[in-house]
C-alpha positions as a Markdown table, in Angstrom:
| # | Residue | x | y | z |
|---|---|---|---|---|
| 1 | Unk | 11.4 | 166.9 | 60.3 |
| 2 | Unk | 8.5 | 166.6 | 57.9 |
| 3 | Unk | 7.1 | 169.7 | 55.6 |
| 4 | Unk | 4.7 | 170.1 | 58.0 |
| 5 | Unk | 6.8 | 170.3 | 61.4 |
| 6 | Unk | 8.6 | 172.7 | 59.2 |
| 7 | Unk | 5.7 | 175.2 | 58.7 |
| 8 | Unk | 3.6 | 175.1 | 61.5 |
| 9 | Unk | 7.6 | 175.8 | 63.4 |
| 10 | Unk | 7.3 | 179.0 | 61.1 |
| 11 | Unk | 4.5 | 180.0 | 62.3 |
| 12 | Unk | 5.3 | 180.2 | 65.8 |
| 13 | Unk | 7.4 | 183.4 | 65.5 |
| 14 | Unk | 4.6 | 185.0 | 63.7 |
| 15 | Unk | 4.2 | 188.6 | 64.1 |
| 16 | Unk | 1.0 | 188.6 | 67.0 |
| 17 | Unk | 2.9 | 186.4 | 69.3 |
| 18 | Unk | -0.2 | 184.0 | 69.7 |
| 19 | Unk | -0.1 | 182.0 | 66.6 |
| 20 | Unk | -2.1 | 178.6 | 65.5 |
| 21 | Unk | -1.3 | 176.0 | 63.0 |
| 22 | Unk | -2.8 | 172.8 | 61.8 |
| 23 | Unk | -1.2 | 170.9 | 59.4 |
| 24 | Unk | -2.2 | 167.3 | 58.2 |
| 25 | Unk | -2.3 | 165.7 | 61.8 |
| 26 | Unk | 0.1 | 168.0 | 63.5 |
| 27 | Unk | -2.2 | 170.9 | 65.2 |
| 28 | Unk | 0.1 | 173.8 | 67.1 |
| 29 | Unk | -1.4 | 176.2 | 69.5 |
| 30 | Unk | 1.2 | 178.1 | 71.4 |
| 31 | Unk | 2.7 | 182.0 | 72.3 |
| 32 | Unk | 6.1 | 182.8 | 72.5 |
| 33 | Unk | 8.0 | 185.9 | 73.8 |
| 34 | Unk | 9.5 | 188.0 | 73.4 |
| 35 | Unk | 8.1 | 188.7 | 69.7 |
| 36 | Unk | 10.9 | 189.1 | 66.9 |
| 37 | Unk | 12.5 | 191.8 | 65.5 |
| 38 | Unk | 12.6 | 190.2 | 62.2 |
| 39 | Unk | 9.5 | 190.6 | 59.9 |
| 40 | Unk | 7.6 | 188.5 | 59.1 |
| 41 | Unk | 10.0 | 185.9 | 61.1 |
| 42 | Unk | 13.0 | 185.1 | 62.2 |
| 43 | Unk | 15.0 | 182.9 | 59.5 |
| 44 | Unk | 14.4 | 179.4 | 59.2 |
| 45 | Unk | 17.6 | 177.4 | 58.2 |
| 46 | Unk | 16.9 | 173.8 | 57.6 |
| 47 | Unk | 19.5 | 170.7 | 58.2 |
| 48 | Unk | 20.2 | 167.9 | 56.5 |
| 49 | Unk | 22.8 | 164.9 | 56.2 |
| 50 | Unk | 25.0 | 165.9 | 53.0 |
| 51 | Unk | 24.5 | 165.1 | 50.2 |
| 52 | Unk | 21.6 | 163.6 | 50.5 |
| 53 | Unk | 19.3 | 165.6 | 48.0 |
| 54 | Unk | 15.6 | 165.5 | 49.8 |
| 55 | Unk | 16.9 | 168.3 | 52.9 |
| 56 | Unk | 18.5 | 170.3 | 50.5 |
| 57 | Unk | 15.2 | 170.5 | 47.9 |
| 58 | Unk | 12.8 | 171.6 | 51.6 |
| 59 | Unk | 15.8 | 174.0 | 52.4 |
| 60 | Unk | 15.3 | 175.8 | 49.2 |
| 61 | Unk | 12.3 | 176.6 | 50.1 |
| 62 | Unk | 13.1 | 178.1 | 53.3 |
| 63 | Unk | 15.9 | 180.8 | 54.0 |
| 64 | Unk | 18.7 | 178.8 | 54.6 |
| 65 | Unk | 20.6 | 175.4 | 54.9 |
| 66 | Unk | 23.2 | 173.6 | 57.3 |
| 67 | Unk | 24.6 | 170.7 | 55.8 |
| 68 | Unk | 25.4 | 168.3 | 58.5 |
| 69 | Unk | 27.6 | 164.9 | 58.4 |
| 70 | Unk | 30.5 | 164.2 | 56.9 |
| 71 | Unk | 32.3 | 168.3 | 56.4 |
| 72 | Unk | 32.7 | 169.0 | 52.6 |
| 73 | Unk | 35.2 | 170.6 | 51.3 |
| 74 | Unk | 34.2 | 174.3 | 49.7 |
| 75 | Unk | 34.5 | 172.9 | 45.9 |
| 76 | Unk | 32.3 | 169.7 | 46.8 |
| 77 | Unk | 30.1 | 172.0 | 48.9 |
| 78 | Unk | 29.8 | 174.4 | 45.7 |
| 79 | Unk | 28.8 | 171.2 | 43.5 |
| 80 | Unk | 26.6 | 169.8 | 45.8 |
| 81 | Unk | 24.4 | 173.1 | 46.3 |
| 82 | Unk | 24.8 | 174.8 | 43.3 |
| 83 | Unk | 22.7 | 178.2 | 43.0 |
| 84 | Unk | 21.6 | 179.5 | 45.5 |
| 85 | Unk | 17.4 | 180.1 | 44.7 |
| 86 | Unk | 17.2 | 183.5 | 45.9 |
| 87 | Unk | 20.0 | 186.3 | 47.1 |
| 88 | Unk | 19.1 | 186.3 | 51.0 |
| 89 | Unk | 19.1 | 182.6 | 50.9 |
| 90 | Unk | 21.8 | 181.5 | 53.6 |
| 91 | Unk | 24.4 | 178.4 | 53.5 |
| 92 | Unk | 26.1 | 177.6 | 56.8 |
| 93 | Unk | 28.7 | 175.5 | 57.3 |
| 94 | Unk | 30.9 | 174.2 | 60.4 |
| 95 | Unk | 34.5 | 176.1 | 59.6 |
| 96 | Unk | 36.9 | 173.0 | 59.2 |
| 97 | Unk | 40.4 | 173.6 | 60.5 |
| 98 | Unk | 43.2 | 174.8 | 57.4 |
| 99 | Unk | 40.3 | 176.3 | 55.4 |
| 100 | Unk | 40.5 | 179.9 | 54.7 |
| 101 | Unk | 37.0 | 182.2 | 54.8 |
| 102 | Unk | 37.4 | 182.7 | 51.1 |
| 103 | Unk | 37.2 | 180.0 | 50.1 |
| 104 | Unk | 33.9 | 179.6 | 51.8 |
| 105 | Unk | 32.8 | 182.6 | 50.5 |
| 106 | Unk | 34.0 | 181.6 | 46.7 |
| 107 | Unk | 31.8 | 178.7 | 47.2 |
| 108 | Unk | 28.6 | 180.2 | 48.2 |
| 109 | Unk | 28.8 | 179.8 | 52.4 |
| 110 | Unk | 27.0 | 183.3 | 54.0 |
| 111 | Unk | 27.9 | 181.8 | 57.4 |
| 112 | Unk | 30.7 | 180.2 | 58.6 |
| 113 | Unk | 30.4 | 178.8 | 62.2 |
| 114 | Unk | 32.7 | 177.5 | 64.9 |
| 115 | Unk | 31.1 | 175.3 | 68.1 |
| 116 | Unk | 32.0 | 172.2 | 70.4 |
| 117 | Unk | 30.0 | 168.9 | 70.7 |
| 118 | Unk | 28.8 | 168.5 | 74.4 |
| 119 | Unk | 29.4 | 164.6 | 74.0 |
| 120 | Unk | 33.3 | 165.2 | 73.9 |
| 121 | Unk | 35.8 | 166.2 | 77.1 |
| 122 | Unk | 36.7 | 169.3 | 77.8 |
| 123 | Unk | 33.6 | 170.8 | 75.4 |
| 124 | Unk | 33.1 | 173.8 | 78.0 |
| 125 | Unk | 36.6 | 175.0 | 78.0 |
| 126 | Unk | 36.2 | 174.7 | 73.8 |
| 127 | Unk | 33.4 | 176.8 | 73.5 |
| 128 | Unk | 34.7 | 179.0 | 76.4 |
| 129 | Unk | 38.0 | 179.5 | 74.4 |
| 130 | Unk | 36.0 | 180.2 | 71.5 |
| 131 | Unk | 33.7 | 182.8 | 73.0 |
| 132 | Unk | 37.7 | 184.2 | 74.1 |
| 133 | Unk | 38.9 | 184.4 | 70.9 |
| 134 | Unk | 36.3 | 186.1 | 69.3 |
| 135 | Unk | 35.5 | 186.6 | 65.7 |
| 136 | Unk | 38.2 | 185.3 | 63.2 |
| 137 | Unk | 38.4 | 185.6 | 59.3 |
């Protein structure tokens, strides 16, 4: 997604509900409901394939990143982010099986999250499990 997909996106949980965007050759016109809670919008968290730098430098400017790919382990994760740009700024990261929390948390991750690909059997039952289970950490 380019710069631009990303910002006029933004603007489409603005506060009046109604919002307009134009952007180089992208022009958005659309409402959506119901309005958010979160002001001025709800989070944006941008993905990209790890490590590729480019997603990483756009997600910096935004309020969070997802690396995607290959999982890393927390210490490359760590040397692949770095510092985070601001306090509220958000890493999330699939939770890979054998890792403990901390060790997410020692390496910068705010989220953690757990899910099943709809492209492999028995995915339903997964996330049902999961949903089950609840919370862990």
């Amino acid at each position: 997604m380019t710069e631009a997909a990303v910002a006029g996106r933004s603007f489409l949980v603005c506060r009046s509900g109604a919002c307009y965007c134009a952007l180089s050759s992208e022009q958005i016109i659309e409402t959506m409901r119901p309005l958010p809670v979160q002001r001025p919008r709800v989070p944006i968290w941008v993905a990209g394939v790890a490590p590729n730098r480019r997603p990483l430098e756009r997600a910096r400017r935004w309020d969070g990143y997802v690396p995607i790919g290959r999982g890393l382990a927390p210490d490359e994760l760590a040397a692949y982010v770095g510092e985070h740009p601001r306090p509220d700024w958000d890493l999330v990261v699939p939770w890979a099986d054998g890792v403990r929390a901390d060790e997410y948390a020692d390496a910068g991750v705010t989220w953690l999250v757990q899910s099943a690909w709809p492209k492999d059997e028995g995915w339903v039952r997964e996330l049902q499990d999961l949903a089950a289970t609840g919370p862990t950490g």
